[in-house]
C-alpha positions as CSV (number, residue, x, y, z in Angstrom):
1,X,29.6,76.7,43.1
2,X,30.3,77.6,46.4
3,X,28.1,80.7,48.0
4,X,30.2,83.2,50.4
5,X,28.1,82.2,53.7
6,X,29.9,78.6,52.9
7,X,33.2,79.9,52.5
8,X,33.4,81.9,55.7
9,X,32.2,79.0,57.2
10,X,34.9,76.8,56.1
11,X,37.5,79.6,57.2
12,X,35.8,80.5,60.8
13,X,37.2,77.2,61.9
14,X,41.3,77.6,61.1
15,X,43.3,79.5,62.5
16,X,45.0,82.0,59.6
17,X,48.2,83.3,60.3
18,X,48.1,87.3,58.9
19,X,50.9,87.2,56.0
20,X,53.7,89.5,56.4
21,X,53.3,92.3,54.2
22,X,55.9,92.9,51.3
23,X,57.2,95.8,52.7
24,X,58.9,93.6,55.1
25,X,60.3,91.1,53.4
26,X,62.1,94.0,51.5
27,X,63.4,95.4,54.3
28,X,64.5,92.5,55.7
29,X,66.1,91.7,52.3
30,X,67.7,94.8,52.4
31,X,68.7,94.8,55.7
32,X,70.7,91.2,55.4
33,X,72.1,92.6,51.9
34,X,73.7,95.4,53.7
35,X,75.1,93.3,56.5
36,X,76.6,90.9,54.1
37,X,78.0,93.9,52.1
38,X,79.2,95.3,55.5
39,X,81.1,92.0,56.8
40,X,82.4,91.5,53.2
41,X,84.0,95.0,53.2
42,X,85.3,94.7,56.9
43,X,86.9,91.3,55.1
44,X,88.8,92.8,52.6
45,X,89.6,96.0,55.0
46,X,91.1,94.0,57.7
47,X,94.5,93.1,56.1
48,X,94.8,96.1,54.8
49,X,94.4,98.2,58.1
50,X,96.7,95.8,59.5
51,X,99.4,96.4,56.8
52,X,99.3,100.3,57.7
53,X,99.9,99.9,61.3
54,X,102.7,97.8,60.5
55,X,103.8,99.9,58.1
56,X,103.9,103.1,61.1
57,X,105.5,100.6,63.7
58,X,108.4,100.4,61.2
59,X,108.4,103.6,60.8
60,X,108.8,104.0,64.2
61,X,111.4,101.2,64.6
62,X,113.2,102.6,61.9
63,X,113.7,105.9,63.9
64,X,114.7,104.6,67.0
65,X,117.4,102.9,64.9
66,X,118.4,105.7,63.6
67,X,118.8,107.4,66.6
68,X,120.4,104.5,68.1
69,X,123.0,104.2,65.6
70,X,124.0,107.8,66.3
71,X,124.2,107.3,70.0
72,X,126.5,104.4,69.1
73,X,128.9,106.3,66.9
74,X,128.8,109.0,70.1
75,X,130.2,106.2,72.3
76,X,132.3,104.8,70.0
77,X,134.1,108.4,69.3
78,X,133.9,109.0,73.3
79,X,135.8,105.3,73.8
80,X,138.5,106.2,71.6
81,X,139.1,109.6,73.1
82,X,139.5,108.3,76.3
83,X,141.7,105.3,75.2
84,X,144.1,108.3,73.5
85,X,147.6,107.8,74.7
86,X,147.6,111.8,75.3
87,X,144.5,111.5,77.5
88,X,145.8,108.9,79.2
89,X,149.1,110.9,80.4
90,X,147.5,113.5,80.7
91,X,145.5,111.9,83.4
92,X,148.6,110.2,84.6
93,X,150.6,113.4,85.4
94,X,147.2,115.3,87.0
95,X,146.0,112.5,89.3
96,X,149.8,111.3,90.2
97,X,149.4,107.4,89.0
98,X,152.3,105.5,89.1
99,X,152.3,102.7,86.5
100,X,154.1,99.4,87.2
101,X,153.9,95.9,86.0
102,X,151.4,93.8,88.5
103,X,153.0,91.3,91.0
104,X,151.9,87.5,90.3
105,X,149.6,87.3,93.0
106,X,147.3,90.8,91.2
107,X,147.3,88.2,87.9
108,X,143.9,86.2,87.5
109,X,143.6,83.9,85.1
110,X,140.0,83.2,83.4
111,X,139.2,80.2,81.5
C-alpha cells in the first residue's frame, strides 16, 4: 500500500497538464454543432435564393418585353401611316415634289 507522502512524491516530479473542464468540451461541442447546422442550412438556402432572384430578373425582363413590344407595334402603325398613299400626296402637293423616273446614272446597283 502506498502512503500519501509517496504519492505526491511520485507526482512532484511530472509535469500535469490541468484537464479541461466539461463545461468546455460542451461548449465547444455545441459550438461546432451549430456551425455545421449553420453551413448546412446556408447549403440548402443557396439555390433557393438564387432561384428567387432569377425568378425577379424575369420578371423584370418580362416587362421590358412587354413594353418593348408595344413600342414596336407604335412604330410599326407610325411606318404604315407614313407609307399611306394619301400622306404621301399630301406631302407631295404641300412641299411641291416633282416625281420622275431616275436617269441611269441616279441607278446603283448593290450586289
Amino acid at each position: 500500500m502506498v502512503s500519501k507522502t509517496n504519492f505526491s512524491a511520485i507526482l512532484s516530479g511530472q509535469r500535469v497538464r490541468p484537464k479541461i473542464g466539461r463545461r468546455y468540451f460542451l461548449f465547444f461541442k455545441g459550438l461546432l454543432i451549430s456551425l455545421v447546422v449553420i453551413f448546412c442550412i446556408l447549403i440548402l438556402m443557396g439555390p433557393r435564393i438564387q432561384n428567387v432572384n432569377f425568378g425577379y430578373k424575369i420578371s423584370k425582363a418580362k416587362e421590358e418585353q412587354t413594353t418593348l413590344k408595344e413600342i414596336n407595334k407604335a412604330f410599326k402603325i407610325e411606318i404604315a401611316t407614313l407609307k399611306s398613299n394619301e400622306i404621301l400626296e399630301r406631302n407631295i402637293k404641300k412641299f411641291g415634289i416633282i416625281l420622275c423616273e431616275p436617269n441611269q446614272d441616279q441607278i446603283y446597283r448593290i450586289k
